[in-house]
BATI-88923 format. One record per atom (N, C-alpha, C, O): chain; y, x, z; residue in one letter; atom name. Coordinates in nm, 3 decimals. Layout:
N
  chain        Y        X        Z  resn  name
      A        Y        X        Z     a    CA
...
//
This chain:
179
  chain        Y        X        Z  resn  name
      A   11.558   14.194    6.368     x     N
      A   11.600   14.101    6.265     x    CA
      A   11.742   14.134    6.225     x     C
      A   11.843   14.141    6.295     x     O
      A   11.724   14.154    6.085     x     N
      A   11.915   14.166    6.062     x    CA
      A   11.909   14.118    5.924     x     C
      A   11.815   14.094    5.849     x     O
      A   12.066   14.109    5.911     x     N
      A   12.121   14.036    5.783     x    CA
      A   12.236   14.069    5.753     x     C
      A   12.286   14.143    5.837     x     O
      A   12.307   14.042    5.657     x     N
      A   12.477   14.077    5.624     x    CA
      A   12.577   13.910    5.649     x     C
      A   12.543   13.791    5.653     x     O
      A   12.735   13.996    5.666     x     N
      A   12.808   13.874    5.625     x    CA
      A   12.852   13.855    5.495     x     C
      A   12.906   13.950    5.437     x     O
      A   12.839   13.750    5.440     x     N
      A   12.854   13.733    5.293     x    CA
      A   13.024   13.705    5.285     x     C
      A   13.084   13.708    5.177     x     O
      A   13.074   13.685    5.383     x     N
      A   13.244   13.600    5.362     x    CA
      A   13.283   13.604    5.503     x     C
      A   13.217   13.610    5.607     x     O
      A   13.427   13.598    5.472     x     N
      A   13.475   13.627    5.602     x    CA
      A   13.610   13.509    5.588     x     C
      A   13.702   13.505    5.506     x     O
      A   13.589   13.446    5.669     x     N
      A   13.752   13.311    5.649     x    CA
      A   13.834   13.279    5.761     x     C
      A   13.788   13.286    5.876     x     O
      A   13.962   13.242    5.735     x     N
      A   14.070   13.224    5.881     x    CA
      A   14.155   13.100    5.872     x     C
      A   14.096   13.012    5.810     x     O
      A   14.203   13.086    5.888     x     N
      A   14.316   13.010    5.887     x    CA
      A   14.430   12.959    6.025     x     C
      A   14.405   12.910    6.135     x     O
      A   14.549   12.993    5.965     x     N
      A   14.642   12.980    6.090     x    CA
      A   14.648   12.831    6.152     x     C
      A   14.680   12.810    6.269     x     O
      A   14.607   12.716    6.042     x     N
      A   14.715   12.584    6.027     x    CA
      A   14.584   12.521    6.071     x     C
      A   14.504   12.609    6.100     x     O
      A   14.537   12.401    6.085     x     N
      A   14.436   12.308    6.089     x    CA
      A   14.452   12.224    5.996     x     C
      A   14.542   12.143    5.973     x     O
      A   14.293   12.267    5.911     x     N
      A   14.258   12.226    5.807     x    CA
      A   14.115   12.251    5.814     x     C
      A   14.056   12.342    5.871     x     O
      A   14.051   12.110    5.714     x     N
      A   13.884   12.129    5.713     x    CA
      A   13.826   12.289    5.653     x     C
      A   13.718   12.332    5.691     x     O
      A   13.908   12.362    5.562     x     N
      A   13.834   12.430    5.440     x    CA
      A   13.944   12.580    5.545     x     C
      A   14.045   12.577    5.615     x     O
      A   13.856   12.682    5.503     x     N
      A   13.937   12.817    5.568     x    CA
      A   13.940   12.912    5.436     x     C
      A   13.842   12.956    5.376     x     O
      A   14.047   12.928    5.412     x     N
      A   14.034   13.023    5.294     x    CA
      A   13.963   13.179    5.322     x     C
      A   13.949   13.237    5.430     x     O
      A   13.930   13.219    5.202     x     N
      A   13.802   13.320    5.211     x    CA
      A   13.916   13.487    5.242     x     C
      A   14.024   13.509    5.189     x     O
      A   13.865   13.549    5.311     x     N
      A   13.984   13.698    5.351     x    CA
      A   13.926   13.796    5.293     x     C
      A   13.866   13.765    5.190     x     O
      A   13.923   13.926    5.328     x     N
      A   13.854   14.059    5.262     x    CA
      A   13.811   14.086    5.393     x     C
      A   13.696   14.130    5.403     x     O
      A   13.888   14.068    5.509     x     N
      A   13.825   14.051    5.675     x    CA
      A   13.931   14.003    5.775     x     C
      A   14.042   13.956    5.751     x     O
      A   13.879   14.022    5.880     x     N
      A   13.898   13.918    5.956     x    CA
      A   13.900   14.055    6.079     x     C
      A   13.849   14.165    6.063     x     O
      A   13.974   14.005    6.196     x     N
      A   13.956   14.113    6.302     x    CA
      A   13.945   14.015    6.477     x     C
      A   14.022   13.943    6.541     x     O
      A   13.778   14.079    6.496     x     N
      A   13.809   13.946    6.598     x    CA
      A   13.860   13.974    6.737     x     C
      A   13.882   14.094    6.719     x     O
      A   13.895   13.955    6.860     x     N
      A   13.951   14.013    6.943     x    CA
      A   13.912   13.924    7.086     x     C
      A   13.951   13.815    7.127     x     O
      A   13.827   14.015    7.136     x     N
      A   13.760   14.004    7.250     x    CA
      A   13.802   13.876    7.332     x     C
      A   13.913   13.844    7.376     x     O
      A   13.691   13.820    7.340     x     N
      A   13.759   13.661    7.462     x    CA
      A   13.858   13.607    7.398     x     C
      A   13.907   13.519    7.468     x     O
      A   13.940   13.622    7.249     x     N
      A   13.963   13.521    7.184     x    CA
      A   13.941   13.431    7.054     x     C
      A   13.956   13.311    7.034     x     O
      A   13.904   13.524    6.983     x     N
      A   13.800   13.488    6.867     x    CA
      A   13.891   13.509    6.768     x     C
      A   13.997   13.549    6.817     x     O
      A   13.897   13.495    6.579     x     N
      A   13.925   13.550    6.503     x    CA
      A   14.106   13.600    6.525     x     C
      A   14.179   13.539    6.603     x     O
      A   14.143   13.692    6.462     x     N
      A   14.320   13.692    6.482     x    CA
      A   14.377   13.619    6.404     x     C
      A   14.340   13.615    6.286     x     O
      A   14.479   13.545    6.448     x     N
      A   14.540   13.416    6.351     x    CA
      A   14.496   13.282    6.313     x     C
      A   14.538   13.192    6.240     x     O
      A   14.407   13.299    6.380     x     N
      A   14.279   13.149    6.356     x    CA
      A   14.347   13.075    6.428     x     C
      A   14.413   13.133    6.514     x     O
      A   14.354   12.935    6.420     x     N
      A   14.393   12.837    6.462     x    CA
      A   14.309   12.790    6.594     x     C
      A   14.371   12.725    6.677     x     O
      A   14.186   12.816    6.614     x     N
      A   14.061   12.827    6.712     x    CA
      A   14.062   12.895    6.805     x     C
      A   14.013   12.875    6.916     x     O
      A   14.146   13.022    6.750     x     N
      A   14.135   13.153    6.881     x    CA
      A   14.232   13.082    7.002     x     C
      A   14.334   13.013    7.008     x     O
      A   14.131   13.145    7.097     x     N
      A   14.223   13.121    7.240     x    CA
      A   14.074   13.112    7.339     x     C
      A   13.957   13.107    7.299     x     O
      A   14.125   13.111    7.477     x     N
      A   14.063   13.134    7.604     x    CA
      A   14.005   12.947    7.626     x     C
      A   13.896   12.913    7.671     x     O
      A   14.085   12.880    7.592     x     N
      A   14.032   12.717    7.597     x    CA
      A   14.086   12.635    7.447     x     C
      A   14.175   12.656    7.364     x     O
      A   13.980   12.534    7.467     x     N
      A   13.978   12.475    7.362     x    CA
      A   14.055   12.493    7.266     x     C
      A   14.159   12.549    7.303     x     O
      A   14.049   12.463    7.117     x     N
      A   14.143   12.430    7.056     x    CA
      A   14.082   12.320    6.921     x     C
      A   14.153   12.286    6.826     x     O
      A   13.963   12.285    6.938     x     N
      A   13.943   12.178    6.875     x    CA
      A   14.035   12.026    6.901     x     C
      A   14.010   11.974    7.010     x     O
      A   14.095   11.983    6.848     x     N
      A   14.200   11.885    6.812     x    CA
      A   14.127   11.782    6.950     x     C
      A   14.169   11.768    7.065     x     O
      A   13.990   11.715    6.877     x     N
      A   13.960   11.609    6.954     x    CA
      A   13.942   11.648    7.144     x     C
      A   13.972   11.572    7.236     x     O
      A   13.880   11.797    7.154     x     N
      A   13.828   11.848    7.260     x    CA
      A   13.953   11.858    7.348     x     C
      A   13.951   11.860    7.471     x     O
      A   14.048   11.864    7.281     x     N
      A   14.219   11.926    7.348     x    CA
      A   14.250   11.750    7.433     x     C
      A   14.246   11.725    7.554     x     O
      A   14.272   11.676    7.345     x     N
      A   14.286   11.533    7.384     x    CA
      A   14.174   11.534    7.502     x     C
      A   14.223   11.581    7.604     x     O
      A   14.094   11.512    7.512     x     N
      A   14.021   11.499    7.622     x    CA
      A   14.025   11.593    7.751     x     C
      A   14.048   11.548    7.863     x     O
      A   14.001   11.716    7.726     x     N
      A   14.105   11.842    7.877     x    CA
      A   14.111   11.972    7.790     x     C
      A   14.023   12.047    7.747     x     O
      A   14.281   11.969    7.777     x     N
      A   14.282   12.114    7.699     x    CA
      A   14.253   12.259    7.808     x     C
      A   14.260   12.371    7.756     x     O
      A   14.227   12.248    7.935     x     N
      A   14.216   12.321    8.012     x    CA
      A   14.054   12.341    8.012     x     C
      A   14.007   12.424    8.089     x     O
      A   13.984   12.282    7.943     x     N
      A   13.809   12.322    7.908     x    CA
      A   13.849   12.482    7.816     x     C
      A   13.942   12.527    7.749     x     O
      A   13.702   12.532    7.868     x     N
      A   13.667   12.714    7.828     x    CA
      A   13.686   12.716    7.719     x     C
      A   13.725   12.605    7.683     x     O
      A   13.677   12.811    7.609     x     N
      A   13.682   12.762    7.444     x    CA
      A   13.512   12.815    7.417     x     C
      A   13.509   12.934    7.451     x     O
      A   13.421   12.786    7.385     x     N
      A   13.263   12.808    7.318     x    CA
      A   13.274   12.798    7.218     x     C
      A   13.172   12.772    7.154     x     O
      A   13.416   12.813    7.139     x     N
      A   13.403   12.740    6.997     x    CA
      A   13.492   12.873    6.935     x     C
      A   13.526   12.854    6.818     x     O
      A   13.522   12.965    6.977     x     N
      A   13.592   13.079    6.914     x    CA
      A   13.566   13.164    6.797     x     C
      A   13.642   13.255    6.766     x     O
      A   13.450   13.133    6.725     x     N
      A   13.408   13.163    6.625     x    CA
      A   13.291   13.098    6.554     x     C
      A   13.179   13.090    6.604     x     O
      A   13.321   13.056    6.444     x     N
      A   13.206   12.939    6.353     x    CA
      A   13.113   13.035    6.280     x     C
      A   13.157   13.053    6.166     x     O
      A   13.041   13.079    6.294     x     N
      A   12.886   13.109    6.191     x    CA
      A   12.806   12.986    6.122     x     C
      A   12.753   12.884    6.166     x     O
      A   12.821   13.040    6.003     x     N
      A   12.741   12.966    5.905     x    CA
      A   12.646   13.040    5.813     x     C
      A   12.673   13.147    5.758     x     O
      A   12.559   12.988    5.802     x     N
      A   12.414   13.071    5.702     x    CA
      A   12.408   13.027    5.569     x     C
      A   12.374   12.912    5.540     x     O
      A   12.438   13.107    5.492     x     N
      A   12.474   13.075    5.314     x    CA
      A   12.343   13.041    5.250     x     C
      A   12.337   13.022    5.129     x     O
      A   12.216   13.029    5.346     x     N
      A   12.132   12.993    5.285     x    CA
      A   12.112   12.792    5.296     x     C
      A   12.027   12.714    5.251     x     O
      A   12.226   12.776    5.369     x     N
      A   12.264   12.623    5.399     x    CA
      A   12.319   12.586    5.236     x     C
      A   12.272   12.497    5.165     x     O
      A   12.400   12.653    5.209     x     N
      A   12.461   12.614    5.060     x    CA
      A   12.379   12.628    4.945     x     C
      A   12.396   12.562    4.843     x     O
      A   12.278   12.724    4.962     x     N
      A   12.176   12.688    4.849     x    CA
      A   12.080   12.581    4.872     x     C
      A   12.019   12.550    4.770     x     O
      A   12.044   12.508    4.989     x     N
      A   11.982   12.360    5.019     x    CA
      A   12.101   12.285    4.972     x     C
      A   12.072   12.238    4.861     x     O
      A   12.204   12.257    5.001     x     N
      A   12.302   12.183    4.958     x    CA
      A   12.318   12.196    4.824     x     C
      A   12.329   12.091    4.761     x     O
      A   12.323   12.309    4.759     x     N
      A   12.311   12.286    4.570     x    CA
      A   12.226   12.198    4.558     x     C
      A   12.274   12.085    4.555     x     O
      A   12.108   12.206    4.549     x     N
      A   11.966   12.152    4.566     x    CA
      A   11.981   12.007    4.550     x     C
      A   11.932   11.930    4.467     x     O
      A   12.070   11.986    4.660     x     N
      A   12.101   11.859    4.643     x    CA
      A   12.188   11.763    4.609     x     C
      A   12.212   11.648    4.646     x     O
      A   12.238   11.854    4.512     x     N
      A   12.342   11.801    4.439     x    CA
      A   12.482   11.823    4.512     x     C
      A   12.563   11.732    4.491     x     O
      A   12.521   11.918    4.587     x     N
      A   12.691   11.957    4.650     x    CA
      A   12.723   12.094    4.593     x     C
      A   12.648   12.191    4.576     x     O
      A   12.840   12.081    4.569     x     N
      A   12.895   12.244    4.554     x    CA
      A   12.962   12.282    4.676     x     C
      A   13.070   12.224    4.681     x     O
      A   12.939   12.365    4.791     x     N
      A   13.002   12.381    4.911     x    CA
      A   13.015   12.563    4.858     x     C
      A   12.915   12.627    4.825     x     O
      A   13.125   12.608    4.859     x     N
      A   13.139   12.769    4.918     x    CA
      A   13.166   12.831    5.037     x     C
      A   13.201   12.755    5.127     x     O
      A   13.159   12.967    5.068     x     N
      A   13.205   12.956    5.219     x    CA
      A   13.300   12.978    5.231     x     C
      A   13.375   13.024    5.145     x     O
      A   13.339   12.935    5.406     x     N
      A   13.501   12.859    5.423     x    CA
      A   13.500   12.723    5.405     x     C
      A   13.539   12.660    5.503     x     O
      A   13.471   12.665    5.317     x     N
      A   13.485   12.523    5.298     x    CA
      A   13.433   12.440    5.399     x     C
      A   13.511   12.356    5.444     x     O
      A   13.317   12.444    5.448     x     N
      A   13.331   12.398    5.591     x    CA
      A   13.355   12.426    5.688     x     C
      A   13.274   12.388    5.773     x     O
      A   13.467   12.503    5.734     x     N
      A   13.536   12.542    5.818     x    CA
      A   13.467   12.664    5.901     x     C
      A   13.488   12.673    6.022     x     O
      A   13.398   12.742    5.843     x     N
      A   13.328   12.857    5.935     x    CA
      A   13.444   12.952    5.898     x     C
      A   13.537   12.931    5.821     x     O
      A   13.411   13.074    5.979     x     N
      A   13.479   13.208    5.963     x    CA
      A   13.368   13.317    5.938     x     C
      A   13.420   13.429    5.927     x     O
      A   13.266   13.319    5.928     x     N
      A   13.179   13.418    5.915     x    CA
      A   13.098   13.339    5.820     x     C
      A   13.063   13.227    5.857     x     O
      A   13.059   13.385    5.690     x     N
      A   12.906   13.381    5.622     x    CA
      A   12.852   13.451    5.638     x     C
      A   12.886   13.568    5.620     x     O
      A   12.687   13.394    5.699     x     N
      A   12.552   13.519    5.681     x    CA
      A   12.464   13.446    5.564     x     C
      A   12.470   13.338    5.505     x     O
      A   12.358   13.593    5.560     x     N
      A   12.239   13.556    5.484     x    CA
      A   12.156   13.639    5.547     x     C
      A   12.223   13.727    5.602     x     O
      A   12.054   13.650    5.564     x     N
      A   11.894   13.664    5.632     x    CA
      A   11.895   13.639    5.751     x     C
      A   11.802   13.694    5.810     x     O
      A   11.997   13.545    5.849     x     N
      A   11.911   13.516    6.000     x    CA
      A   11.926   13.380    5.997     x     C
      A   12.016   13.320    5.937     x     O
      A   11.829   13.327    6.068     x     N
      A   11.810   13.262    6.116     x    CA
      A   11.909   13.193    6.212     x     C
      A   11.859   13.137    6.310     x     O
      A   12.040   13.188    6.197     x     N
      A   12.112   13.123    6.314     x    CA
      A   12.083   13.000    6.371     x     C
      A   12.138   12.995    6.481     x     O
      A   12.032   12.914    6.350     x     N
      A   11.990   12.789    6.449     x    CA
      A   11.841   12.814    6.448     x     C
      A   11.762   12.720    6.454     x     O
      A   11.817   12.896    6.443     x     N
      A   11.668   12.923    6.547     x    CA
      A   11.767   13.018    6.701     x     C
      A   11.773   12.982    6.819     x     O
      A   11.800   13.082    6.668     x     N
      A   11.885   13.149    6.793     x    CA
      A   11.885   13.102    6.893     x     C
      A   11.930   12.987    6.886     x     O
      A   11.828   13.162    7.089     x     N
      A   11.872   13.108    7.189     x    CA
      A   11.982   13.109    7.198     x     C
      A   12.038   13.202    7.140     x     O
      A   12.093   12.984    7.290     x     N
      A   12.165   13.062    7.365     x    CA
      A   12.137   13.202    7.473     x     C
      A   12.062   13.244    7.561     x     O
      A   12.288   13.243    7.371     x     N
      A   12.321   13.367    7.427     x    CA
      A   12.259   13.493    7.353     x     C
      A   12.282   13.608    7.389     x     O
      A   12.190   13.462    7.261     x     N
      A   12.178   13.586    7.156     x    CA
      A   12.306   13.663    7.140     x     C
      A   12.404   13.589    7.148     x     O
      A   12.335   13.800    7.117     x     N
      A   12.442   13.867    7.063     x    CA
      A   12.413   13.893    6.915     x     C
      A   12.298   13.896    6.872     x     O
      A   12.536   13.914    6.829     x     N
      A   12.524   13.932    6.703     x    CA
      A   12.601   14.028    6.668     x     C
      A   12.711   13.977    6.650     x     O
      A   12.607   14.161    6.642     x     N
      A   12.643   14.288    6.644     x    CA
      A   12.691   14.247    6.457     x     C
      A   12.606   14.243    6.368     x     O
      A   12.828   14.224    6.436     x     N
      A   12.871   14.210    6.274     x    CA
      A   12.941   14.328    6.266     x     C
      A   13.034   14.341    6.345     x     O
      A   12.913   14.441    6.167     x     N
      A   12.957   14.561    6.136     x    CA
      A   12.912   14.640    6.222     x     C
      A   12.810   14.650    6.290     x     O
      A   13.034   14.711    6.202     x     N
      A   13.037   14.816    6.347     x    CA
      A   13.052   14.859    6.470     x     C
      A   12.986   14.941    6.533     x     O
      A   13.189   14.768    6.515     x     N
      A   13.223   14.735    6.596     x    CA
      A   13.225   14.571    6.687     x     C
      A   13.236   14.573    6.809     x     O
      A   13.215   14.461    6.624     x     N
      A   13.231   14.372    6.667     x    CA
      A   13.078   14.335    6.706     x     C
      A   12.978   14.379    6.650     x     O
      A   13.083   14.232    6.830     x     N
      A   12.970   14.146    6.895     x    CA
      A   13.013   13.988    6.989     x     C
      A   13.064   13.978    7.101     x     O
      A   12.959   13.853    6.866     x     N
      A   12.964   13.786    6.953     x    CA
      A   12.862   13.707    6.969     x     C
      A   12.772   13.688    6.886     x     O
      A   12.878   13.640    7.119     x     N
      A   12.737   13.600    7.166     x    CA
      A   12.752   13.448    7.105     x     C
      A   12.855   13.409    7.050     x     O
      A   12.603   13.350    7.128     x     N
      A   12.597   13.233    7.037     x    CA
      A   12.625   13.147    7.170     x     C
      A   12.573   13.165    7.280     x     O
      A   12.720   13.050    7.135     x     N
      A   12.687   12.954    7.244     x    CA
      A   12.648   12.809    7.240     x     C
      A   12.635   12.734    7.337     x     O
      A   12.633   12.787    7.132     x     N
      A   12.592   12.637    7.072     x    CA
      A   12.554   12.590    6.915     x     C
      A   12.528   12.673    6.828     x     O
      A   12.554   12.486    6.897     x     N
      A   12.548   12.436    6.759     x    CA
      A   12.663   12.390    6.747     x     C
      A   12.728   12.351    6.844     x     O
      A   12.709   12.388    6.621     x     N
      A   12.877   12.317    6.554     x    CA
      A   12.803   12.163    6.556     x     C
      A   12.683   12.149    6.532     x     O
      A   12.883   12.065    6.586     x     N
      A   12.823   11.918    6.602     x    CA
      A   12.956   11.885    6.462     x     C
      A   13.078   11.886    6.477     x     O
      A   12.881   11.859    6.337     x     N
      A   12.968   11.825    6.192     x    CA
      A   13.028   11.667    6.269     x     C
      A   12.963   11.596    6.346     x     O
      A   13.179   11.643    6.217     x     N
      A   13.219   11.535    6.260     x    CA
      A   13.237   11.505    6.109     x     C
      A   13.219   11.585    6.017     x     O
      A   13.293   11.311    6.099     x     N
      A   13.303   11.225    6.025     x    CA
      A   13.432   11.328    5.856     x     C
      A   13.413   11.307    5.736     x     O
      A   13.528   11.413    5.906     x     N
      A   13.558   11.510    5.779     x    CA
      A   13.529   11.587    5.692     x     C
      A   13.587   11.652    5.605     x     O
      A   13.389   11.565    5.744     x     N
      A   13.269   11.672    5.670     x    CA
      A   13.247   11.563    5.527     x     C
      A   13.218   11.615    5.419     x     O
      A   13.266   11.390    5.538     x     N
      A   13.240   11.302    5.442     x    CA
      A   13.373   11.277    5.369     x     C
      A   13.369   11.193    5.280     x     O
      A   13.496   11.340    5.396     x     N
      A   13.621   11.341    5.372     x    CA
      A   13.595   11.409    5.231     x     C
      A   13.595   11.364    5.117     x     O
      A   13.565   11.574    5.302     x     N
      A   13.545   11.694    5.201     x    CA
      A   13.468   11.635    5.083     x     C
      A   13.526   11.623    4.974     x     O
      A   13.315   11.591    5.102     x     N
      A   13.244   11.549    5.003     x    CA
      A   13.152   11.478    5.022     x     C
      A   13.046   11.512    5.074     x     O
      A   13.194   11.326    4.966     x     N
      A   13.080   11.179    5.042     x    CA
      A   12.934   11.254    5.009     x     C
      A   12.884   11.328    4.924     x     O
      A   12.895   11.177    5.152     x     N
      A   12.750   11.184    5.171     x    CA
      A   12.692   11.343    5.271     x     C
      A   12.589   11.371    5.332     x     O
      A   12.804   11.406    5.246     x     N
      A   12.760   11.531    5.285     x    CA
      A   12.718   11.544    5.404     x     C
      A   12.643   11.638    5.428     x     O
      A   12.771   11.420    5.550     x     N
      A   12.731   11.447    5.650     x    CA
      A   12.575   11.424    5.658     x     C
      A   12.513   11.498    5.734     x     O
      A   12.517   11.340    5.597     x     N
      A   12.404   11.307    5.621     x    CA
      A   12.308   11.403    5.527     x     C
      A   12.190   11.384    5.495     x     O
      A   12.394   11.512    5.492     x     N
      A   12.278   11.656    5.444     x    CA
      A   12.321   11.747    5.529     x     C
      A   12.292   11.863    5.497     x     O
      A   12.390   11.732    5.643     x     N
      A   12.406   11.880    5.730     x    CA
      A   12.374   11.826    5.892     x     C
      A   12.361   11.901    5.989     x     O
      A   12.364   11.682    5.895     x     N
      A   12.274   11.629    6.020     x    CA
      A   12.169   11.549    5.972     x     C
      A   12.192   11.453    5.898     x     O
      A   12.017   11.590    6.018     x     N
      A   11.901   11.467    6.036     x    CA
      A   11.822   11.469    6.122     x     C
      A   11.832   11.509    6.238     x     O
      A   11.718   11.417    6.055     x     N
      A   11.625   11.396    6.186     x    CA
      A   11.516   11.455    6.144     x     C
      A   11.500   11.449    6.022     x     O
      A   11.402   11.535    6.229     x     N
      A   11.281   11.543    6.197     x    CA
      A   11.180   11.499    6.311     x     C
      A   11.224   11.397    6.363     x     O
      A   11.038   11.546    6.380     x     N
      A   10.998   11.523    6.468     x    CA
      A   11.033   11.570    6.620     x     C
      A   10.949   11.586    6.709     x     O
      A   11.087   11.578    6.625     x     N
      A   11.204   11.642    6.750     x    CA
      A   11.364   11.593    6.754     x     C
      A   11.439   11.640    6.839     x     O
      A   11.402   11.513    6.674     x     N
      A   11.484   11.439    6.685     x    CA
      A   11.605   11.509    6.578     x     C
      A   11.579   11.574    6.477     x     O
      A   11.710   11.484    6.617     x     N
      A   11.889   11.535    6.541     x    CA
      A   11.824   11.658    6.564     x     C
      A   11.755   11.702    6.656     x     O
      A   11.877   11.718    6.419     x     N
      A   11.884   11.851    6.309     x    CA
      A   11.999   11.901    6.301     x     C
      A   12.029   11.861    6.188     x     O
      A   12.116   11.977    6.347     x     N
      A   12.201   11.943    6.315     x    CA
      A   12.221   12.116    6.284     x     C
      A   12.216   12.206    6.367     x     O
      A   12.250   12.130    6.102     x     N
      A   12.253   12.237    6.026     x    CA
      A   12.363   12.277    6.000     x     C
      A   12.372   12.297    5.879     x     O
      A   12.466   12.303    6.060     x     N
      A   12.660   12.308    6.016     x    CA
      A   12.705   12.432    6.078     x     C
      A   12.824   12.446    6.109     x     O
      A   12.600   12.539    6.103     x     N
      A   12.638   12.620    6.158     x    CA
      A   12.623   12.654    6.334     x     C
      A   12.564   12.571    6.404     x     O
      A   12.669   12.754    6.384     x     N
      A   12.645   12.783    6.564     x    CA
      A   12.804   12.845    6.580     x     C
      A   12.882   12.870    6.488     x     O
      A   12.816   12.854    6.664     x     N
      A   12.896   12.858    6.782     x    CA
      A   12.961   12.974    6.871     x     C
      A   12.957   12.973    6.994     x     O
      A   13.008   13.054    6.810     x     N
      A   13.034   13.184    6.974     x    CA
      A   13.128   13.209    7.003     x     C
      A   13.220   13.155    6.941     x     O
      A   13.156   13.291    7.095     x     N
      A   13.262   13.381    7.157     x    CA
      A   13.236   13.485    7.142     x     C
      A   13.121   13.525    7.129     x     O
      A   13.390   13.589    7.139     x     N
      A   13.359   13.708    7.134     x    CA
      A   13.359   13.819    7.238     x     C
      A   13.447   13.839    7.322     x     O
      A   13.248   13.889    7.221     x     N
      A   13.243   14.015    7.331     x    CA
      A   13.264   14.137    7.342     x     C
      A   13.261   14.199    7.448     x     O
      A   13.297   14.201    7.191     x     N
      A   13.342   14.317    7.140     x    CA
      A   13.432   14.281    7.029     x     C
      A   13.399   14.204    6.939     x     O
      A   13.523   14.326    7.037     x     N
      A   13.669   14.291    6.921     x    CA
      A   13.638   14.392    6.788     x     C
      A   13.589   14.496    6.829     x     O
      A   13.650   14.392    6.671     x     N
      A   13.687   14.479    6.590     x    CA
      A   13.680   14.396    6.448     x     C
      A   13.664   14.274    6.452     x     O
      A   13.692   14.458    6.332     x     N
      A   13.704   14.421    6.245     x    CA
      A   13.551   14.387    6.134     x     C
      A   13.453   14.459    6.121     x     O
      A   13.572   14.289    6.086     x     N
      A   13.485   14.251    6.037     x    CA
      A   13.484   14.201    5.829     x     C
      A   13.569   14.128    5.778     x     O
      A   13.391   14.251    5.769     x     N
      A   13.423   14.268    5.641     x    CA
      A   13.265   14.191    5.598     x     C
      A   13.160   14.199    5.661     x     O
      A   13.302   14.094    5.428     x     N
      A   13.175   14.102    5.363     x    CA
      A   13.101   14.224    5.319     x     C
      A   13.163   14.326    5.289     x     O
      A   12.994   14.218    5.315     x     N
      A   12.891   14.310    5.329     x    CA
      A   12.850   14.371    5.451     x     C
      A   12.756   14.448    5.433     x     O
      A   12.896   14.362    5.594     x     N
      A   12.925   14.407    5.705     x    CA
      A   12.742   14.376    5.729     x     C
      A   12.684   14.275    5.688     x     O
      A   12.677   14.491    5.804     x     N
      A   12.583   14.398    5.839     x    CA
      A   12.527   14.351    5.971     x     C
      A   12.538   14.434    6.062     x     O
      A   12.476   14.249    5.998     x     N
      A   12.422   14.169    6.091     x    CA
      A   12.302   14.191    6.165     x     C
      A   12.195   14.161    6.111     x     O
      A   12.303   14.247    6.300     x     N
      A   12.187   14.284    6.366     x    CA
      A   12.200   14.187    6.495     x     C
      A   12.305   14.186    6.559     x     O
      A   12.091   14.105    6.531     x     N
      A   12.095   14.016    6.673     x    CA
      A   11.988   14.086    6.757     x     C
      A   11.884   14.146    6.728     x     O
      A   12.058   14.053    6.888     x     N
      A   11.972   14.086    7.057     x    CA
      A   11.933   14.021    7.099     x     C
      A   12.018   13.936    7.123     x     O
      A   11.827   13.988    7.139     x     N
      A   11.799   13.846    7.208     x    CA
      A   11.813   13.895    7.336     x     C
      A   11.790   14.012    7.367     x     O
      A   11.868   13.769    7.446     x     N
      A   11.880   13.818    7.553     x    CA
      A   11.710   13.784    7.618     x     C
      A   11.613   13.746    7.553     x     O
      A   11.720   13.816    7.778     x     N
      A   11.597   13.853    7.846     x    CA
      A   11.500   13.651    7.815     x     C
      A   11.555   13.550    7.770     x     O
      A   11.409   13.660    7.843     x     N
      A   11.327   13.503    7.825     x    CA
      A   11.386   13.495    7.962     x     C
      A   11.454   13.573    8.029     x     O
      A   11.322   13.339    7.990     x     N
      A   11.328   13.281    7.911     x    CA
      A   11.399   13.244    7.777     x     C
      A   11.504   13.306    7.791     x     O
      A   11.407   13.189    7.667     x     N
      A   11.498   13.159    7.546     x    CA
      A   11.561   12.974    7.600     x     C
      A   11.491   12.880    7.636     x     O
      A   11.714   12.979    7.585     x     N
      A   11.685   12.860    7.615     x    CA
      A   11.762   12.819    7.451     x     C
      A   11.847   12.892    7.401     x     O
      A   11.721   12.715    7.398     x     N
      A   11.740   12.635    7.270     x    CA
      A   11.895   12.595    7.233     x     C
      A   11.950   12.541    7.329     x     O
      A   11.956   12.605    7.150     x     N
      A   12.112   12.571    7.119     x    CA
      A   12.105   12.417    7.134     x     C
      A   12.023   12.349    7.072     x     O
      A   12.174   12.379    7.199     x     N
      A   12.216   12.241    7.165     x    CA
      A   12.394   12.236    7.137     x     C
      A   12.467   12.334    7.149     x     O
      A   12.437   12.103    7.099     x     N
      A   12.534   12.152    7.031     x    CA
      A   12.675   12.139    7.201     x     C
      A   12.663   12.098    7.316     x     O
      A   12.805   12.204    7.112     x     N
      A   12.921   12.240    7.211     x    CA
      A   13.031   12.194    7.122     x     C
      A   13.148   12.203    7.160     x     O
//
């Protein structure tokens, strides 16, 4: 299964929206360079308040650009970056993904998946209503479509058009829940 990255986004400062780059260079066990995210433990705002000495699982945001054409659909204009990812894809499947899939972006870089992004209450900041089109419910309960989750395991540089090949690791598969 493979796919490309459509966008590549960073940002030093903390802010909902990441402006869009030409690339991005990610760097092993810390996640994008200059990102406000990168580091060995946390750096989500709320996660820090609670023990900034927790692992970081959150070192790099993937998002699937085929999320923003459901969201046209329904009336949002979202581009990527705007909800805070650093990587756009198009043809995988990222929340079908076990944990621990690897995702080989370009040439050099690989990071593994470690969760689902859990969208908080700024996602309705950006644009009312929006949380309740990127979390629902179906017969299996919370949906939650805002993107996955990784760390990185091979550092290098990463560009749109770059393309996207995933590994699944050995079965069992176990299911993303979110981090």
């Amino acid at each position: 299964m493979g796919g490309k990255v459509t966008a590549v986004s960073s940002n030093g400062t903390y802010s909902f929206t990441k402006p869009n780059r030409e690339s991005i260079r990610l760097l092993a066990g810390l996640g994008v360079e200059g990102d406000v995210h990168a580091g060995t433990t946390v750096k989500h705002r709320f996660r820090m308040e609670k023990d900034p000495s927790q692992v970081n699982p959150r070192q790099v945001h993937l998002m699937h650009e085929e999320l923003f054409d459901e969201l046209r659909e329904a009336g949002f204009a979202v581009a990527p970056g705007e909800l805070g990812e650093n990587v756009t894809t198009r043809g995988i499947d990222l929340l079908g993904l076990p944990v621990g899939a690897l995702l080989r972006l370009g040439d050099e870089a690989v990071v593994e998946i470690t969760g689902l992004r859990n969208p908080c209450a700024q996602i309705d900041n950006f644009q009312e209503g929006l949380l309740k089109q990127v979390v629902g419910r179906d017969d299996s309960g919370i949906v939650y479509k805002s993107g996955v989750m990784s760390v990185v395991r091979e550092g290098g540089v990463v560009r749109p058009g770059d393309s996207v090949d995933v590994e699944l690791p050995d079965g069992p598969h176990r299911p993303l829940d979110i981090v």
